[in-house]
C-alpha positions in Angstrom: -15.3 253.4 -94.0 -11.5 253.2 -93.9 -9.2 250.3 -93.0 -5.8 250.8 -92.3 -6.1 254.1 -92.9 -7.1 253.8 -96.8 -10.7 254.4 -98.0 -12.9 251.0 -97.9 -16.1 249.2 -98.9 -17.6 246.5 -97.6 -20.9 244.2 -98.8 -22.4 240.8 -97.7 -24.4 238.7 -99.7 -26.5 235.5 -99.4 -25.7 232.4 -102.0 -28.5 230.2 -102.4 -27.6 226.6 -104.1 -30.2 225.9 -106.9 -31.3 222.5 -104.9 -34.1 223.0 -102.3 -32.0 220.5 -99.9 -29.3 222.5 -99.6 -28.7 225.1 -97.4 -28.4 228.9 -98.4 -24.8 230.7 -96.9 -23.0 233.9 -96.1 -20.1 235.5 -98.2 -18.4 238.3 -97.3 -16.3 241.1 -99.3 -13.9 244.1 -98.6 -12.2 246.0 -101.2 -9.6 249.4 -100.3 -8.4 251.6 -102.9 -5.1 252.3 -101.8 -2.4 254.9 -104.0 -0.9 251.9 -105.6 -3.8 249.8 -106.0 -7.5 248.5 -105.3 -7.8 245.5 -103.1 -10.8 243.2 -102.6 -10.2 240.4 -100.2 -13.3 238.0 -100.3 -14.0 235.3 -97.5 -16.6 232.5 -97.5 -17.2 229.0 -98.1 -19.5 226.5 -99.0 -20.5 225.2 -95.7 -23.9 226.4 -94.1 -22.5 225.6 -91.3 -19.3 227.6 -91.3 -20.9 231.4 -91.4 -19.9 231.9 -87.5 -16.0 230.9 -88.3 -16.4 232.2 -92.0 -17.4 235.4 -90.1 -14.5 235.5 -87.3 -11.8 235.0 -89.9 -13.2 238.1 -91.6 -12.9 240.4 -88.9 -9.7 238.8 -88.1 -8.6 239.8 -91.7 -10.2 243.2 -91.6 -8.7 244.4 -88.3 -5.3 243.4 -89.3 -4.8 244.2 -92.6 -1.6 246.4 -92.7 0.1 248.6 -95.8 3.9 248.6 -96.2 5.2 251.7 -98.2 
């Protein structure tokens, strides 16, 4: 995997609260080792109900992450 041209990887995990009444939710992590530096950009939150927009922001953030040199 690559983004902006620089070698990537990506993961996804699952947080569960430790009270039954609450709702487990999505976080999501990049990280690209670029010649200057490694770079992990994490996204999430801890709304349930946020994973959708959690999720668009992401890809939003993936697909326009851009290197200056």
């Amino acid at each position: 995997m690559t983004i902006a041209g620089h070698p990537a990887a990506e993961m996804g995990y699952t947080v569960s609260p430790p009270t039954a009444h609450d709702e487990s939710f999505r976080r999501r992590m990049f990280t690209v080792v670029t010649p200057d530096a490694t770079i992990m950009v994490g996204v999430g939150g801890d709304n349930p109900g946020a994973d959708e927009r959690t999720r668009a922001l992401y890809d939003r953030v993936k697909s326009s992450l851009r290197f200056a040199s």
